[in-house]
Each structure stands twice: as structure tokens, then as C-alpha cells.
C-alpha positions as CSV (number, residue, x, y, z in Angstrom):
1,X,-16.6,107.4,172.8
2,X,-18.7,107.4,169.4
3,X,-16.0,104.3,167.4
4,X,-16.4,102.3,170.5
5,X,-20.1,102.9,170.8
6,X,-20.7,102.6,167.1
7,X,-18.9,99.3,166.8
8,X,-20.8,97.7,169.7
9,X,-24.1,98.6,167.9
10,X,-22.4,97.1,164.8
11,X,-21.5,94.0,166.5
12,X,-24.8,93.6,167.7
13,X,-27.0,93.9,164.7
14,X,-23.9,91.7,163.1
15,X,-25.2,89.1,165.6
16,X,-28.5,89.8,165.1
17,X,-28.1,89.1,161.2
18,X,-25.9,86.1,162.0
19,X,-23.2,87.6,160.2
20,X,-19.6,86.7,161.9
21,X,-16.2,88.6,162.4
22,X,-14.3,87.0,159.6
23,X,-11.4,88.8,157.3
24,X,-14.4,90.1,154.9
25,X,-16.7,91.6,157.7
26,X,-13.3,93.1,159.4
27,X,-12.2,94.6,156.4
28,X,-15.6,96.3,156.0
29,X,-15.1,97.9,159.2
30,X,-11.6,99.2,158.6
31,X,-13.1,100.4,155.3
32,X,-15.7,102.2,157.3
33,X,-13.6,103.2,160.2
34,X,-12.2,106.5,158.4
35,X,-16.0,107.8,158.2
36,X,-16.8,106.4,161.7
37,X,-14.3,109.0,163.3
38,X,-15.2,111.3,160.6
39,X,-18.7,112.2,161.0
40,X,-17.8,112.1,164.8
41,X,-15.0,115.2,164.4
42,X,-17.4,117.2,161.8
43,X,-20.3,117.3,164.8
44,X,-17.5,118.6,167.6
45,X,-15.9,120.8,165.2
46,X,-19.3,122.5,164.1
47,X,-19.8,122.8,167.7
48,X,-16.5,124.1,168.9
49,X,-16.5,126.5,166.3
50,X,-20.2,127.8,167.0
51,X,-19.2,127.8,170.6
52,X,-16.3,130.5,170.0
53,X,-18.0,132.5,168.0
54,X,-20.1,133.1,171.9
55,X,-22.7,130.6,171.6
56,X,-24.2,128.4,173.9
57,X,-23.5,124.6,173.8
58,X,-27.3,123.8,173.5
59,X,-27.6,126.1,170.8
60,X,-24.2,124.8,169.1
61,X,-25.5,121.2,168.9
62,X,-28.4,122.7,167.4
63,X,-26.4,123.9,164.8
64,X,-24.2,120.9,164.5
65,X,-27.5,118.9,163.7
66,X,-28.9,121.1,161.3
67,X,-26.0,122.1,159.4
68,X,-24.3,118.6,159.2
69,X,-26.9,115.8,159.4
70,X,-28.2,116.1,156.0
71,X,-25.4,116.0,154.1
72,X,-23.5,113.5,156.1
73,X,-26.3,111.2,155.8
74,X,-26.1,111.8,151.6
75,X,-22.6,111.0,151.9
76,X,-22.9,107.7,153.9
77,X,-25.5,106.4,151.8
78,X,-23.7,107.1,148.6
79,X,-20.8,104.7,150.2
80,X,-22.9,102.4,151.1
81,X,-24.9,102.5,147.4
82,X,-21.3,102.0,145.9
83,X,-20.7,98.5,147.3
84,X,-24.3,97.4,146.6
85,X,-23.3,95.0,143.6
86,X,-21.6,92.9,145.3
87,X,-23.8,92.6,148.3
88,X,-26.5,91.4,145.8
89,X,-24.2,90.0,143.2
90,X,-25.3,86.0,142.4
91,X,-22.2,84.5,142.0
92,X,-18.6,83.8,144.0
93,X,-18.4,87.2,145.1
94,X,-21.5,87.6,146.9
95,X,-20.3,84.3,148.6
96,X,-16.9,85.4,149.2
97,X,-17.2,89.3,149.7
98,X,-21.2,90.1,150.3
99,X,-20.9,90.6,153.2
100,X,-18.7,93.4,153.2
101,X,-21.7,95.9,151.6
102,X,-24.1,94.7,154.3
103,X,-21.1,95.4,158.0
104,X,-20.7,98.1,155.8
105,X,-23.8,99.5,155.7
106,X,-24.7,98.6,158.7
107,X,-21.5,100.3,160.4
108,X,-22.2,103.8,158.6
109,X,-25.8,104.3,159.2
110,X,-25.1,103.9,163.0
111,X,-22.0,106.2,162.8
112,X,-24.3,108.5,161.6
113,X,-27.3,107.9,163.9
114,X,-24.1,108.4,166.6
115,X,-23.1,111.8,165.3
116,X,-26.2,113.8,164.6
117,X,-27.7,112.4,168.2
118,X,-25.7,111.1,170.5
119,X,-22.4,112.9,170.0
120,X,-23.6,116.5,170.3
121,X,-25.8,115.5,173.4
122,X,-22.0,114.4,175.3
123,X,-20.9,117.9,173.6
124,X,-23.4,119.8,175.5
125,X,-22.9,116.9,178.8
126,X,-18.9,117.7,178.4
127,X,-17.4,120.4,176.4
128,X,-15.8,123.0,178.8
129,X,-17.6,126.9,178.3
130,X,-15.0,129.0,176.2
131,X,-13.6,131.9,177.9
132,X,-15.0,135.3,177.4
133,X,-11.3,136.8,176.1
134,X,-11.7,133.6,173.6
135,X,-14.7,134.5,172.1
136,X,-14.0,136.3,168.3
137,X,-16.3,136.8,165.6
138,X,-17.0,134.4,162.3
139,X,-14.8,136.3,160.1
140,X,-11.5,136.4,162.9
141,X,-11.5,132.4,162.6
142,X,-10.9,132.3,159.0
143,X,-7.7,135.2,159.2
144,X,-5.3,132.9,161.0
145,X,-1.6,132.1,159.1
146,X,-3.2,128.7,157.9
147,X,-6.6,129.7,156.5
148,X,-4.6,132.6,154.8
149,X,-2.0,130.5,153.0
150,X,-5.0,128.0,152.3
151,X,-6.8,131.2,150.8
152,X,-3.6,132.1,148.5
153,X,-3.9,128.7,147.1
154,X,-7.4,128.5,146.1
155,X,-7.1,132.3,145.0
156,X,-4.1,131.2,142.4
157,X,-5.6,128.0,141.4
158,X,-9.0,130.2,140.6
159,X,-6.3,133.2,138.7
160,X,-4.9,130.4,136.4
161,X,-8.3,128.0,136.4
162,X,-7.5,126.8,132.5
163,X,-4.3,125.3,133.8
164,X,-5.1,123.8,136.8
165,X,-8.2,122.4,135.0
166,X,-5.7,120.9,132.3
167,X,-3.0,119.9,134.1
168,X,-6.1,117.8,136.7
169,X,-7.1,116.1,133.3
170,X,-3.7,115.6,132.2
171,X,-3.1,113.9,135.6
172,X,-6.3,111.8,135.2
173,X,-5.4,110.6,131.8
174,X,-2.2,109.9,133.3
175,X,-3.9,107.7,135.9
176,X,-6.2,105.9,133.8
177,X,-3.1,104.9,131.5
178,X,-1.0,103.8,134.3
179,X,-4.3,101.6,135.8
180,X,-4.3,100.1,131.9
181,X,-0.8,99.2,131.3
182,X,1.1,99.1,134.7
183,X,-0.8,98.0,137.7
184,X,-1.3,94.6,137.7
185,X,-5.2,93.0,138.0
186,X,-6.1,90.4,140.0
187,X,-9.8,89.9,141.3
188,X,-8.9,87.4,144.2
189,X,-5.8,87.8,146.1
190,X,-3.2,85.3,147.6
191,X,-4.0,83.5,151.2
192,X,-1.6,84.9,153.7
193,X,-2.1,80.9,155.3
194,X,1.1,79.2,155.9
195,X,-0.3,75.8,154.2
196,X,1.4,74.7,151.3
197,X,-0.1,72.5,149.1
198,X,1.9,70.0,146.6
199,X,-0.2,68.4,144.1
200,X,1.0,65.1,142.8
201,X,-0.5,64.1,139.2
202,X,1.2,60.1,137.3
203,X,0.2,59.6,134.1
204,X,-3.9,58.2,134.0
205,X,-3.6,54.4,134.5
206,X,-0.6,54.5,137.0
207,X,-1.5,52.3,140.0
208,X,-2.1,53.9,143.2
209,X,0.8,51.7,145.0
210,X,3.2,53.6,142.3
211,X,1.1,57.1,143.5
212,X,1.8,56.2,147.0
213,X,5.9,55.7,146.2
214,X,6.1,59.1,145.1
215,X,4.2,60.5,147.6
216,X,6.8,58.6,150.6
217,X,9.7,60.3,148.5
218,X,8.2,64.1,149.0
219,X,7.3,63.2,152.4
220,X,10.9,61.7,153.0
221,X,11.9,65.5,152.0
222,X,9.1,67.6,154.1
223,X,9.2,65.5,157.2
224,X,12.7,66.6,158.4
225,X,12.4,70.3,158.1
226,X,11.8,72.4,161.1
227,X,9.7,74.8,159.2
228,X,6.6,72.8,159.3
229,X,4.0,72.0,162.3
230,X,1.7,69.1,160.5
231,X,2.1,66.9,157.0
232,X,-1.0,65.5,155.5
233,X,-1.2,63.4,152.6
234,X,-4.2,62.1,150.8
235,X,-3.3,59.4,148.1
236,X,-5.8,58.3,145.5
237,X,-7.9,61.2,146.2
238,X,-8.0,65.1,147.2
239,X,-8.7,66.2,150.3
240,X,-11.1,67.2,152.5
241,X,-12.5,70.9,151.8
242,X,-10.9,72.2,154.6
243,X,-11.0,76.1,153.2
244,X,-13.6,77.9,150.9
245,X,-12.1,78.1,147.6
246,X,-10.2,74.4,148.1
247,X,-12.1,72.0,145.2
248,X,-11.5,68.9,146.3
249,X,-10.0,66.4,143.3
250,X,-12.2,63.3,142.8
251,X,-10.8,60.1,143.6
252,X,-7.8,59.0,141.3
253,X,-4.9,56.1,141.4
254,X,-2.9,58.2,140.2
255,X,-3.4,61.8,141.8
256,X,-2.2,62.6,145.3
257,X,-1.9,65.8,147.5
258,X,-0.2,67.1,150.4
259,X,-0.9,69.7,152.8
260,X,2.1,70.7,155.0
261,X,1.3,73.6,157.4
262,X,4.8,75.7,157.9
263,X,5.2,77.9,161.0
264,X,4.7,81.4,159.3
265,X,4.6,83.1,156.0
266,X,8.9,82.5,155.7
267,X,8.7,79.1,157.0
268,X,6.0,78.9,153.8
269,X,8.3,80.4,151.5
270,X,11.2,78.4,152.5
271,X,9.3,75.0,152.4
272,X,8.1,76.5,148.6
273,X,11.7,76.8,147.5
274,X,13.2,73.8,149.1
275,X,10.5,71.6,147.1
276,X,10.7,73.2,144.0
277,X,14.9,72.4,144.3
278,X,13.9,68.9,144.5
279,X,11.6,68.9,141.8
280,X,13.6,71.1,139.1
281,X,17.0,68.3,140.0
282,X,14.9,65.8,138.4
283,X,14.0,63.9,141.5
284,X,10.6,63.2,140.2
285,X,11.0,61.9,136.7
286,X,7.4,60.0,137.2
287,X,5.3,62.3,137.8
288,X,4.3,66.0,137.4
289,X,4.6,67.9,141.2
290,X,3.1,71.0,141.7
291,X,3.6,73.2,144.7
292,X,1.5,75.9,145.4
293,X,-0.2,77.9,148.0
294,X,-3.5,79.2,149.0
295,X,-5.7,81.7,146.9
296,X,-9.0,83.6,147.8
297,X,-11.8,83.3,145.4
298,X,-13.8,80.9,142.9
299,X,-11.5,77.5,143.0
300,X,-9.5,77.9,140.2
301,X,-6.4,74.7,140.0
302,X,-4.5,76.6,137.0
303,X,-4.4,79.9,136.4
304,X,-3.8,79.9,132.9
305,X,-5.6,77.5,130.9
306,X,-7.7,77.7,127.5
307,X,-10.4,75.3,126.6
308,X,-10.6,73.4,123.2
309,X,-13.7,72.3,122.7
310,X,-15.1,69.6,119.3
311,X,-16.1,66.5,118.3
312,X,-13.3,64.2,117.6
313,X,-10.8,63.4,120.1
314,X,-7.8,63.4,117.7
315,X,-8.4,66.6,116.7
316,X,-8.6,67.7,119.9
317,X,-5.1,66.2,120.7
318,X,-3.8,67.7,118.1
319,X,-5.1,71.2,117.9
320,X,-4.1,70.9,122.2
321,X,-0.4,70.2,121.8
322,X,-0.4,73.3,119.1
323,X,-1.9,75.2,121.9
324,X,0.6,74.1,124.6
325,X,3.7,75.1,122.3
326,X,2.7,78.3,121.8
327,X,1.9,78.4,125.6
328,X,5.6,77.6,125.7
329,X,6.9,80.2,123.7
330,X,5.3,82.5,126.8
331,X,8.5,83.3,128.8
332,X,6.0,83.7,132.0
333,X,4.2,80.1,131.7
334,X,5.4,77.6,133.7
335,X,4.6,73.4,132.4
336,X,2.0,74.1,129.9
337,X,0.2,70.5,129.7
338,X,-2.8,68.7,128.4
339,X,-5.2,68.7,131.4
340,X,-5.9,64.5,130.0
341,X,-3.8,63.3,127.4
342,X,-2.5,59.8,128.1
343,X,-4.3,56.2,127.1
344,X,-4.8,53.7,129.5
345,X,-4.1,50.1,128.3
346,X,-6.7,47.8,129.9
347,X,-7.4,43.8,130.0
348,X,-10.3,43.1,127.7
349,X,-11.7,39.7,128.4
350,X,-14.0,39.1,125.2
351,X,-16.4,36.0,126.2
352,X,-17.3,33.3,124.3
353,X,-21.3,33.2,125.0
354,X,-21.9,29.8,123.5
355,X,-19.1,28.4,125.7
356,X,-20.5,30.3,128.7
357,X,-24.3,28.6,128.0
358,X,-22.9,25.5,127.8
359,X,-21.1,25.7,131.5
360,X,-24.1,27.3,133.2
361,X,-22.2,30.9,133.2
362,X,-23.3,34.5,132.2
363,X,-21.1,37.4,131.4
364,X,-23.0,39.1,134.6
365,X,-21.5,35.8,136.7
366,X,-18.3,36.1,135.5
367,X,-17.4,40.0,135.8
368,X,-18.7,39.5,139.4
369,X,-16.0,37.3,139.9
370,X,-13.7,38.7,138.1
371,X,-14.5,42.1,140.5
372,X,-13.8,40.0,143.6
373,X,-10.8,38.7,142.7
374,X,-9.5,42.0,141.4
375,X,-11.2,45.3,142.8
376,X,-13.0,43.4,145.6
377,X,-16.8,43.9,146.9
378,X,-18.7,45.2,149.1
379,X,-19.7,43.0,151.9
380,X,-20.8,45.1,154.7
381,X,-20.6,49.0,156.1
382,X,-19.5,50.2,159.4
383,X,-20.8,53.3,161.2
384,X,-17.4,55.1,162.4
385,X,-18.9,58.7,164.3
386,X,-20.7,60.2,161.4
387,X,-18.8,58.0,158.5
388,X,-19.6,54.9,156.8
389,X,-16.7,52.5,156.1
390,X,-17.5,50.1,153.8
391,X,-16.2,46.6,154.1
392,X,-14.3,45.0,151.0
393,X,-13.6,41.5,150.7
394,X,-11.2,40.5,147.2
395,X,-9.0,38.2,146.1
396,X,-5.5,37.4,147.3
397,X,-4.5,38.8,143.6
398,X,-6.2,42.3,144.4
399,X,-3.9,45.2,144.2
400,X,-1.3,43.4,142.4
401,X,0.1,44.6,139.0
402,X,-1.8,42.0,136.3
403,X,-0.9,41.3,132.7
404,X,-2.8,39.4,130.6
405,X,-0.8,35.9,131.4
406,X,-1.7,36.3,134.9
407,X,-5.3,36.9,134.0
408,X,-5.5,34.0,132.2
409,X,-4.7,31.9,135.5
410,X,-7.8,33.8,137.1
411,X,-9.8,30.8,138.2
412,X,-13.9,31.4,137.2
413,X,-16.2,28.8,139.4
414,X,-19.2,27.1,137.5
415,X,-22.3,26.4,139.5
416,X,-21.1,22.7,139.5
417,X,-18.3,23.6,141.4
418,X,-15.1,23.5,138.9
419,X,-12.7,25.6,138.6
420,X,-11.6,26.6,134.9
421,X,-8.9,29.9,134.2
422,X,-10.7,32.8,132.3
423,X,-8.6,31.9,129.1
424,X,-10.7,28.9,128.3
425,X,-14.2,31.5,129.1
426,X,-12.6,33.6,125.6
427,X,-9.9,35.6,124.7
428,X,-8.1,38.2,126.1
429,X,-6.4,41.2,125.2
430,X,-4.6,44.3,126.0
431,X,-6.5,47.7,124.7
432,X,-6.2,51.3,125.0
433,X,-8.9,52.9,126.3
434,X,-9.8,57.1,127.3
435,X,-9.5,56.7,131.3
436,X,-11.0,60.3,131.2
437,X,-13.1,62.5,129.0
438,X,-14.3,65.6,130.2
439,X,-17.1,67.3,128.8
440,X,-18.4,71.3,128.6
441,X,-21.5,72.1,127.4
442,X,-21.8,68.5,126.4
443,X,-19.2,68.6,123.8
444,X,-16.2,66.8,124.4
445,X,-13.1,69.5,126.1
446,X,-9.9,69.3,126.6
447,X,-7.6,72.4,128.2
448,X,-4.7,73.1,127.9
449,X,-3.0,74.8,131.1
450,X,-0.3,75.8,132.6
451,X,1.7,77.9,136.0
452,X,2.7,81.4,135.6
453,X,5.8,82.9,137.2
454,X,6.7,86.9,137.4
455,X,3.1,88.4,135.9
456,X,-0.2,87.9,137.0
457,X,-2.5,85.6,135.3
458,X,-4.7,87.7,133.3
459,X,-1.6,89.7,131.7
460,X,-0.3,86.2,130.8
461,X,-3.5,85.2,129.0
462,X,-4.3,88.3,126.7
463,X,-1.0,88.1,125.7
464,X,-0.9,84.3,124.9
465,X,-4.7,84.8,123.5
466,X,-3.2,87.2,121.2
467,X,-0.6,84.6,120.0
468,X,-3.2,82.0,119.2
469,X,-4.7,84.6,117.1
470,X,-3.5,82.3,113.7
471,X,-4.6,79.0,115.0
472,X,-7.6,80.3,115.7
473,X,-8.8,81.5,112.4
474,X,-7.4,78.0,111.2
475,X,-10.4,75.9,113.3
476,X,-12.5,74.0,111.7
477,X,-16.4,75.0,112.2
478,X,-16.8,72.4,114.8
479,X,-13.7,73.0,116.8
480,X,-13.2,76.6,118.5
481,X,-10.8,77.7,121.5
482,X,-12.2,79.4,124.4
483,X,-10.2,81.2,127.7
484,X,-10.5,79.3,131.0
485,X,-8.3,79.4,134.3
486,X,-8.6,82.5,136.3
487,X,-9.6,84.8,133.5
488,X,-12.7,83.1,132.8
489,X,-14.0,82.6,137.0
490,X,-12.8,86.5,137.2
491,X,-15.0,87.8,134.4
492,X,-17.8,85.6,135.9
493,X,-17.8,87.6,138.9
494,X,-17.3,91.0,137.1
495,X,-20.3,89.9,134.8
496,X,-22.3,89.4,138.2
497,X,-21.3,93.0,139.4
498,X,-21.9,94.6,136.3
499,X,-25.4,93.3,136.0
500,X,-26.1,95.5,139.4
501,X,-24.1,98.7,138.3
502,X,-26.9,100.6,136.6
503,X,-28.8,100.5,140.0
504,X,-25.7,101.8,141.8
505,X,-24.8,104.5,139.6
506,X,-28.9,105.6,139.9
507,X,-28.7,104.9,143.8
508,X,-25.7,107.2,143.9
509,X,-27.7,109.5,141.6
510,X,-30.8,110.4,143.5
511,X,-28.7,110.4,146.8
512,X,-26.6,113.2,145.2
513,X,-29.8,115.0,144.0
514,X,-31.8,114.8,147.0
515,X,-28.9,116.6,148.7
516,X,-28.0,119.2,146.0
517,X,-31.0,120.2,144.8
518,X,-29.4,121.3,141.3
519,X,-28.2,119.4,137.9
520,X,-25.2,121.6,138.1
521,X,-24.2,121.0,141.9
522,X,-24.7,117.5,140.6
523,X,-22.6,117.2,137.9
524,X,-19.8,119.3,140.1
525,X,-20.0,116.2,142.2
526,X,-19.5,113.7,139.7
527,X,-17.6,115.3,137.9
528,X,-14.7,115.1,140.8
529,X,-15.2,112.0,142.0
530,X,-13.0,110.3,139.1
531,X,-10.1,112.7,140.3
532,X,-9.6,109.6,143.2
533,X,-8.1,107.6,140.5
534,X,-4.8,109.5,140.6
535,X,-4.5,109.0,144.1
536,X,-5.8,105.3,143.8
537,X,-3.2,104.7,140.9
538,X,0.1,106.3,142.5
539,X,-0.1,104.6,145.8
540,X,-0.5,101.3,144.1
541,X,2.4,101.6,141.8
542,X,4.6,103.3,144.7
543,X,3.9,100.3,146.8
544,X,4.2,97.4,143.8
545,X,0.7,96.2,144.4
């Protein structure tokens, strides 16, 4: 009766709060449940126990509340102080995971409030009187066969203290190694969503009717199969945000994505693998196709990635491609790549403003026109539901692949009414221009990033970090390489939680004073509450997590 009454409670001040039942919140409460049912057992048991020693249930309850409610209530707020930095943390995981400190909380205090009130008032309402020939005396409970084998083990491990004491910090130094070198770190876990997402990048300046041809060849592929239950594609442009750590791509000609939604997590796994068949035959010579899946946390597009950062373009070119062959050299990184590399060649019509005076024409008059007949106008918007659609009237030539002959046939209308081509308005001419720069800190970027396949992303970046070690110390003042991908959005939200840790540990602190009343009960406390770790460590490693 005291889970299904706590949770209702819970649920309640969770609406209350507006907090909803989401994977977060319900993993707070499975968190919790163990102490839930646990403070419920410790009240019954003090009473049972009470109760055949020969005493009354009211006076048992008594006892239970006395005895118990004190130091349960030091132990649930010492939980509750230990997920306090990320409940207050300013960053993704007090978006993502806050409110796990808060059902938490929540969930505990009433388990308590449960055990030390309610629970030993249904004990006295329902526990049936022990029997007279039950009834024995304190010492008799503790001389069954279990409490006396219990007894010879603590009696031993007392006899030969200085080796259980070194063989526990041998084991804890065991622990601590094997959470340093073998289990692998990652803050933000996989989705368990059956969506998988294939992201399709042409090289910048690629029209989007030669985006859209690719995209109708992996679609060709992905419609067939049984496996999946819708297929979305979004040329030009990412999509929609349609889950929390999805960053939706700015519009692009030459980018694409597809969602395809599979049937479970095998259906996922076998969509996954038939793509990447295709994609490692060659079948996609024009473009780079990336298939991936869903991930919690911050929205980070590569995992791996390091961020070269200095004036000159160049020399950011060049120290870049340095960076991606040693990325290469990584047997775990998968297409190491500059995130923008390629120059776009553009049609530079350089006017003649004397010419231009002369037929009544400015530059503004003739880039309008030239914008019609090419990209096309605005002309009017559309309400749609809650969208606007804007209306856009161009030329028949719009769309169409130009060069600079066909340019030159662009007809330009004077105010007069003629009609003259744009070649006779100046001269034209193909040049290469940066279709995109990106910027951090206000200095000119450019990363290099990449995939990784059988390691997790933060093992693959110390080691390749370590690699770059020489190149690094070769940088010129103005030019320095810094990490980016997952590494850098995870230490981000450590940074947030450390911030909040000194208040925890002192939280934890006082609640363990307040309760023991001594520096050495205290620091007995402490002192065993690393000894987890070998626990924590060994089930991790048993199960390959």
C-alpha cells in the first residue's frame, strides 16, 4: 500500500509543478523506487521485531517512529542532495535531465512522510497479535543459524581487520583503474527511436535539382523495404525539429535529409546496414551520405571534430587537411572531412556605370532584374493554417543551369522600353567565391570532423589530440587548434555540474552531521561510501556498458 500511495502523491505534486511523465521523470522514479519500498520494510520490520519481543502494536510503532525516522530522513536527503547539480545546473543537462533531481526529490520526501506516519498507523490497523508461545526475548532473535554465520563473518573480518582493510583498498584501486582505462564514457546516450536519419551533403555550389537526384536514388532504395513505416525527405533544407537534440540544418542547395521511421530497433538496424551497402559500393560517387541514428543530449552532428581557428583562409586550408590525415591515420575515424572546403564559381557581371547613365539604368535596376529572371521575387504571401507561403514570380530561365553565354542573352529593359542582353550593360565573368565562412569567436573557423566506428567518441579524441601533439607546437601565434564534436558539448555540461558540486558535497556534509553527531561517525561514513565504485565498475564491465 505505501509505493502505490507514494507514487499517487508524487504524481500529484508532479502535476502540480507541471512536470510530465517523460523517460527523465520515469527514470527518477525507478531510481527512487528501491528507497520507496525500503523505508516502507525498515518501519514493519522495526515493528514486527518489537512486537515479538511481547510488545504492543501501539507501542511498536512508537518505536518504529522513534528509532527509524531520523536517520531515514538523513539518508533521503543525502540522495536527494547528490543529484542537486544537475537539477540547478545552467546548461543542456538541466534542460535534458533537471528534472530528474526535482521527481526525485519529490518521490523520497513523500516515501518518507509514508513510512514514519502512515505505514505504522496500517501496522497497528492490520498486523495480526503474535502468539504468546512466539514471544522470545531481544537476545533469542539474534541466535538463529543466519544471524550466527553472519556473526562468524564479521567476527573474522574484525580478527584479520589489516587484511580485509587492504584487500577493500586494493579492490577500490582496482575499481578506479578499471573506470579509467576500461569502461567506456559517454555523457548522452543513444535514442532507442527507430528513426534513421541519412544526411545528404554535394559539394557547396551544387544546384538543388542535382541535390534532389540524389536524394530520388536513396529513396528508390528505402521505399521498397518492408522494414520502414514512413519516408521523409527535406531537400534544400533540414528538417523540422521534431525531437529535442535534432538541430535543424539551415537552408542549402546542396544539403538534403531523410527521416525513415523503421518498425523497431532491428528493422532500424537492418535499414542502417542495407544503406551503408549501397553507399560503401560506390553508388553515390556525388555526394557524401551519412546515416545515422538518434542521440540524447546537446545537438552534436559529428562526434569527433577539432576546430582550427586564424586569420587567413589558406592557412586554414592547409593546416585543416594536415589535421584530417592524421584523423585518418585513426583506425576508429570514419570520413574525416573539412566541415567547408570547396569554392563556388559564380557569374560576376561587372557594369559599366557610364554606359548605365547614359540608358537611364542603375546597378540597383539592373540586379532587380537580373533577380527576377534568375532567383525570382516576392510578389505576394499566403496565410496556409499558421504558415506564410510566399509567392515567387521569375523568369522562364529560373532554375536552369546558366553559364556565362547564356547570361549574356539575359535581356535588361531600359525605362524607354528596349530590350538590350546584359553583355552590352559590361562584362562578365566566371569567379570563385567562399559560399560559406563560419566564424567562432569572431575569428574565422574551420573543423575538421569526422564518424567513429568501434570506440566511443571521447576515447577517439584524446587519442587523436595526442597525435596532433607536433602540429600543434608548429602553429603560428595567430592560428591554434581547439577540440569540438561531442568532447567539447560534454565538458560543457560537466563544467555546469561542477560549478554546483561544492554545495553538494556541503549539503551531503551537514545532513551527515546532523544525524551523527561526531567527526568520527562522519568520516566512517564517508569514508565507505567510495567502496560503491567496485560494485558500480564490475557490473558495468560484466554487462559491456
Amino acid at each position: 500500500i505505501a509505493v502505490p500511495l507514494t507514487l499517487g502523491i508524487t504524481f500529484l505534486l508532479m502535476m502540480l509543478m507541471g512536470i510530465n511523465l517523460d523517460r527523465v521523470t520515469l527514470g527518477a522514479l525507478i531510481i527512487a523506487l528501491g528507497l520507496l519500498v525500503d523505508d516502507a520494510i525498515i518501519a514493519v520490520e522495526m515493528m514486527l521485531v518489537k512486537m515479538e519481543e511481547g510488545w504492543d502494536r501501539v507501542r511498536a510503532a512508537g518505536h518504529a517512529w522513534t528509532v527509524t525516522a531520523a536517520p531515514m530522513l538523513c539518508g533521503t536527503l543525502v540522495t536527494v542532495a547528490g543529484f542537486l547539480p544537475i537539477g540547478f545546473a545552467r546548461s543542456s543537462v538541466g534542460e535534458y535531465a533537471g528534472n530528474i533531481f526535482w521527481v526525485l526529490a519529490l518521490s523520497l520526501v513523500v516515501s518518507w512522510l509514508v513510512a514514519v506516519m502512515f505505514v505504522p498507523y496500517l501496522g497497528v490497523k492490520m498486523l495480526p497479535a503474535v502468539a504468546r508461545k512466539d514471544v522470545h526475548s531481544h537476545e533469542s532473535v539474534y541466535h538463529t543459524p543466519m544471524y550466527l554465520r553472519l556473526r562468524a563473518l564479521i567476527t573474522w573480518c574484525v580478527t584479520w581487520r589489516k587484511s580485509v582493510v587492504f584487500g577493500t583498498v586494493g579492490l577500490l584501486a582496482l575499481a578506479v583503474v578499471g573506470m579509467a582505462m576500461l569502461v567506456e564514457k559517454q555523457f548522452f546516450p543513444g535514442s532507442d527511436r527507430p528513426a534513421v536519419l541519412v544526411s545528404v551533403y554535394l559539394p557547396q555550389g551544387s544546384s538543388i535539382g542535382s541535390t534532389d537526384a540524389t536524394v530520388r536514388k536513396l529513396e528508390a532504395i528505402l521505399a521498397p523495404m518492408d522494414e520502414l513505416r514512413t519516408l521523409s525527405s527535406y531537400v534544400g533544407a533540414g528538417a523540422p525539429r521534431f525531437f529535442m537534440s535534432a538541430n535543424p540544418e539551415p537552408p542549402d542547395p546542396a544539403f538534403a535529409k531523410i527521416i525513415a521511421v523503421t518498425q523497431g530497433v532491428a528493422a532500424r538496424t537492418k535499414v542502417m546496414a542495407e544503406l551503408e551497402r549501397h553507399i560503401e559500393a560506390g553508388e553515390f560517387p556525388e555526394a557524401r551520405v551519412r546515416v545515422s541514428r538518434l542521440l540524447f543530449g546537446p545537438p552534436v552532428v559529428w562526434p569527433v571534430a577539432y576546430r582550427v581557428v586564424g586569420p587567413d583562409l589558406l592557412e586554414l586550408r592547409r593546416i585543416a587537411h594536415q589535421v584530417r590525415e592524421i584523423m585518418a591515420a585513426n583506425p576508429h575515424i570514419v570520413d574525416p572531412h573539412l566541415e567547408w572546403d570547396e569554392r563556388a564559381p559564380v557569374l560576376h557581371l561587372t557594369m559599366d556605370l557610364e554606359r548605365l547613365r547614359l540608358l537611364g539604368l542603375t546597378p540597383q535596376d539592373v540586379s532587380q532584374q537580373l533577380q527576377f529572371q534568375l532567383s525570382g521575387v516576392r510578389i505576394a504571401q499566403v496565410r496556409q493554417d499558421i504558415r506564410s507561403v510566399d509567392v515567387i514570380a521569375r523568369g522562364t530561365l529560373g532554375g536552369q543551369q546558366l553559364n556565362a553565354e547564356s547570361l549574356a542573352l539575359l535581356e535588361i529593359l531600359t525605362p524607354d522600353g528596349r530590350k538590350l542582353p546584359a553583355s552590352q550593360l559590361g562584362q562578365i565573368e566566371v569567379r570563385f567565391e567562399e559560399p560559406v565562412i563560419k566564424r567562432y569567436n569572431r575569428e574565422n573557423a574551420l573543423t575538421v570532423q569526422a564518424e567513429v566506428h568501434g570506440a566511443q567518441p571521447n576515447d577517439v579524441t584524446d587519442a587523436v589530440w595526442k597525435a596532433l601533439e607536433g602540429l600543434r607546437s608548429e602553429l603560428a601565434p595567430d592560428y591554434h587548434l581547439q577540440i569540438s564534436g561531442a568532447v567539447e558539448q560534454s565538458g560543457k555540461a560537466n563544467a555546469s555540474i561542477q560549478k554546483l558540486q561544492p554545495a553538494m558535497v556541503a549539503f551531503m556534509l551537514i545532513f551527515i552531521m546532523l544525524q551523527m553527531r561526531s567527526f568520527s561517525g562522519t568520516f566512517i561514513v564517508i569514508a565507505t561510501a567510495p567502496l560503491g565504485l567496485i560494485g558500480a565498475v564490475l557490473a558495468l564491465l560484466l554487462f559491456n556498458q
